[in-house]
LUMDODREN-282829 format. One line per field, with one value per residue (C-alpha): residue in one letter; x negated, y, z negated. Coordinates in steps of 0.5 Angstrom, whole numbers, plus 500, padded with zeros to 3 digits. Example, Ala and Ser with C-alpha at 12.3 -4.5 7.8 and 13.67 -1.06 7.14 Angstrom:
<atoms>
r <- [A, S];
xx <- [475, 473];
yy <- [491, 498];
zz <- [484, 486];
</atoms>
This chain:
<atoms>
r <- [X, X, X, X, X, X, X, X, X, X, X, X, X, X, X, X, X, X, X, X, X, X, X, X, X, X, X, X, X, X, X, X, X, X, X, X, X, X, X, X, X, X, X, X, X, X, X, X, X, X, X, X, X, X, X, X, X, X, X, X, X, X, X, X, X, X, X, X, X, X, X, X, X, X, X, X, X, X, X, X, X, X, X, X, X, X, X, X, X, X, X, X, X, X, X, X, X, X, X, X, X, X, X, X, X, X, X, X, X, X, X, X, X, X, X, X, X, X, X, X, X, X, X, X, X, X, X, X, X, X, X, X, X, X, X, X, X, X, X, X, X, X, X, X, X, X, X, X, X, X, X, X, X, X, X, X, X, X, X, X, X, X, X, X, X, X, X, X, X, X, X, X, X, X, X, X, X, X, X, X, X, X, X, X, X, X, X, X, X, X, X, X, X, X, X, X, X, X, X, X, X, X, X, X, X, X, X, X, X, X, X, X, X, X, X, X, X, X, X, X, X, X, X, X, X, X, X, X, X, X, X, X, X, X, X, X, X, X, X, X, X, X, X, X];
xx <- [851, 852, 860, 864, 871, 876, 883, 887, 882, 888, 889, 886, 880, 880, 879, 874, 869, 869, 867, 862, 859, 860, 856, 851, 851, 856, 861, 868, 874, 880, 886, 893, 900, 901, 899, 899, 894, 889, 889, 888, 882, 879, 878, 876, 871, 868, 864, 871, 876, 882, 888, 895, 896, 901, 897, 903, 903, 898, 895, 893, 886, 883, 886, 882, 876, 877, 878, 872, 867, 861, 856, 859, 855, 860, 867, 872, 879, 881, 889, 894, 899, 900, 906, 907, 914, 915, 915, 922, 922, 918, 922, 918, 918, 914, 908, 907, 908, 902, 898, 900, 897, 891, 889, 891, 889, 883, 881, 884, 880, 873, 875, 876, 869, 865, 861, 860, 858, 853, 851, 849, 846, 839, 834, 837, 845, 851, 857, 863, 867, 873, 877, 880, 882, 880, 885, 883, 878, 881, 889, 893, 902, 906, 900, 902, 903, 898, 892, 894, 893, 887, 884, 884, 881, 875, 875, 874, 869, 865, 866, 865, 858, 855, 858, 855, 849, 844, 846, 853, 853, 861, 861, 867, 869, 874, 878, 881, 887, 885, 888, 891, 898, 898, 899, 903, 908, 903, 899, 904, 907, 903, 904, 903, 896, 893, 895, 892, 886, 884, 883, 878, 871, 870, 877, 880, 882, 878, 878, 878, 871, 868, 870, 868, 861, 860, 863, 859, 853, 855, 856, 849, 841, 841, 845, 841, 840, 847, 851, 856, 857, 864, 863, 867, 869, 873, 871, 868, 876, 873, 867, 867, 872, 870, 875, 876];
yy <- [261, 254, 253, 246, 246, 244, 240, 241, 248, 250, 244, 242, 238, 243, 249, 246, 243, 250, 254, 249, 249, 257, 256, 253, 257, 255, 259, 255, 254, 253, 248, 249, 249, 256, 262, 265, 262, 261, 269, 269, 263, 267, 274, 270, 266, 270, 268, 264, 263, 260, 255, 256, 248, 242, 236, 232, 236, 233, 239, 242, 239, 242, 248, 248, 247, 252, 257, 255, 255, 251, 251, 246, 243, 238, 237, 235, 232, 234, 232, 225, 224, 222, 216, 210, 207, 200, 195, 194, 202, 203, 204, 203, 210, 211, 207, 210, 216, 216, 212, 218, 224, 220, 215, 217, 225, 223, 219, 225, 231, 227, 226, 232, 235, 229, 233, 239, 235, 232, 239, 242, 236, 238, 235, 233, 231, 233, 231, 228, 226, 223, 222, 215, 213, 208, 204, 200, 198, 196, 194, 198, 196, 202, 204, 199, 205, 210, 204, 201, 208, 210, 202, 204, 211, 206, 202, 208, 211, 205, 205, 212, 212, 207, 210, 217, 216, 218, 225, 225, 222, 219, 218, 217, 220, 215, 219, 216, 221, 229, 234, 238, 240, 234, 230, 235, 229, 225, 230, 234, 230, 230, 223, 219, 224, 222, 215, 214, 219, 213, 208, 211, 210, 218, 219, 224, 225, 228, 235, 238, 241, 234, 231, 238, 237, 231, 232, 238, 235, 229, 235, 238, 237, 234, 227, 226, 219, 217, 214, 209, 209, 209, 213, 212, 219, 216, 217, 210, 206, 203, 199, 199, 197, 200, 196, 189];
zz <- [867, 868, 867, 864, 866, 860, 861, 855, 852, 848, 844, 837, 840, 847, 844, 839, 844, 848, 842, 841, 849, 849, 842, 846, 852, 857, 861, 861, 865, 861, 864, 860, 862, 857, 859, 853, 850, 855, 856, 849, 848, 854, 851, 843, 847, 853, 860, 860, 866, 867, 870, 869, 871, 869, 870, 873, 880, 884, 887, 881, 881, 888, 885, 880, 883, 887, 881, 877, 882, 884, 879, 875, 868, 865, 865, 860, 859, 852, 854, 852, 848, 842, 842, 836, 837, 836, 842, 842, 843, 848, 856, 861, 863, 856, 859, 865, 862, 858, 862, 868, 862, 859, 865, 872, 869, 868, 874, 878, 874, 876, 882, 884, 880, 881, 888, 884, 878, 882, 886, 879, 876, 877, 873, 867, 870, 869, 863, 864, 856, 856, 850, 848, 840, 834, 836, 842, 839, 832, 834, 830, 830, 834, 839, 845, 850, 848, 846, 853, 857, 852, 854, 861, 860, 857, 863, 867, 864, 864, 872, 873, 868, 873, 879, 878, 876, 875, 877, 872, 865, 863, 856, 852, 844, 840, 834, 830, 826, 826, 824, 831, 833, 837, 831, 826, 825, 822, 819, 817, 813, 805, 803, 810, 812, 805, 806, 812, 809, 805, 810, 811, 809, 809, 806, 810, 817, 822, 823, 831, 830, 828, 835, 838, 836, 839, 845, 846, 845, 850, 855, 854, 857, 848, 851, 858, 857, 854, 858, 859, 852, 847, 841, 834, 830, 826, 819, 819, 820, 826, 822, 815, 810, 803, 799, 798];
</atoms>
């Protein structure tokens, strides 16, 4: 059975793009600093191993290839960061960390598999999805640090989808505002999430199995003439204006 390693499988979006890819078929390797709910991912998900790994150590990468194994059919890097602070509040220890967890994570993870993506391409490739945000295409106040990092993930894929090719496929999905742990502090808060609910087309925040599907599909034989592509699930915010 053809496995699809997940950085960040525990996570809102994470965990649901690994029900998603164990719904279409695929063994799973999940990547989490919490041992706790990866053992517990693992047994609600079966035909799933696991990493207990922090991606700021820079060893963490060759050992989870050796733990997943060699018959790799996609790769996933659900981890970032949600930080929206003012400019003038922002250090410059905040930039470098978000572009450490979403950037420099990102390029270390598919280095590290890109030989094992390309050995288990076969006929219609393997997937690599990235994750960015509605707000580097749109501009949002307060997201300097986080849509500079998530720019660079864009960046990023754009090289690796033309360096890789043809045997392994580098999309990117661009939420904008979804319900997960990572953004409790917003969404948490009833007036500020329904407020940001209208500015949308669709009129509501986006729910993990919303990016879960997509991310799922991009990683399967269905996708294996996309590449090098940004895709908006966001509701609408990215493009349409629904209100004078």
């Amino acid at each position: 059975m053809r496995r699809v390693i997940i950085y960040g499988g525990t996570g809102g979006i994470g965990l649901a793009t690994a029900r998603a890819l164990r719904g279409r078929g695929y063994a799973l390797h999940l990547v989490a600093r919490d041992a706790d709910r990866l053992s517990r991912a693992a047994d609600e998900l079966g035909e799933t191993t696991f990493s207990v790994a922090d991606i700021a150590q820079a060893d963490v990468f060759p050992a989870v290839m050796e733990a997943a194994g060699p018959d790799l059919a996609g790769l996933v890097y659900a981890i970032g960061t949600i930080n929206l602070r003012p400019l003038g509040r922002l250090t410059r220890a905040d930039a470098e960390s978000d572009f450490r967890i979403n950037a420099l994570g990102a390029f270390s993870a598919v280095q590290s598999a890109a030989a094992a993506l390309k050995a288990g391409a076969g006929e219609v490739g393997t997937g690599v999805v990235l994750f960015s945000t509605v707000a580097v295409a749109q501009g949002f106040a307060a997201h300097a640090s986080v849509a500079m990092a998530k720019g660079a993930v864009e960046g990023l894929a754009l090289s690796l989808a033309a360096e890789l090719a043809p045997q392994v496929r580098v999309n990117v999905v661009a939420p904008s505002l979804t319900q997960t742990p990572l953004a409790a502090a917003i969404t948490g808060n009833e007036t500020l999430a329904q407020g940001i609910a209208a500015m949308h087309a669709l009129q509501r925040l986006g729910r993990p199995e919303d990016i879960g599907a997509l991310a799922a599909f991009l990683i399967s034989d269905e996708a294996a003439w996309i590449t090098g592509q940004v895709i908006g699930v966001d509701g609408g915010r990215s493009a349409l204006r629904t209100k004078g």
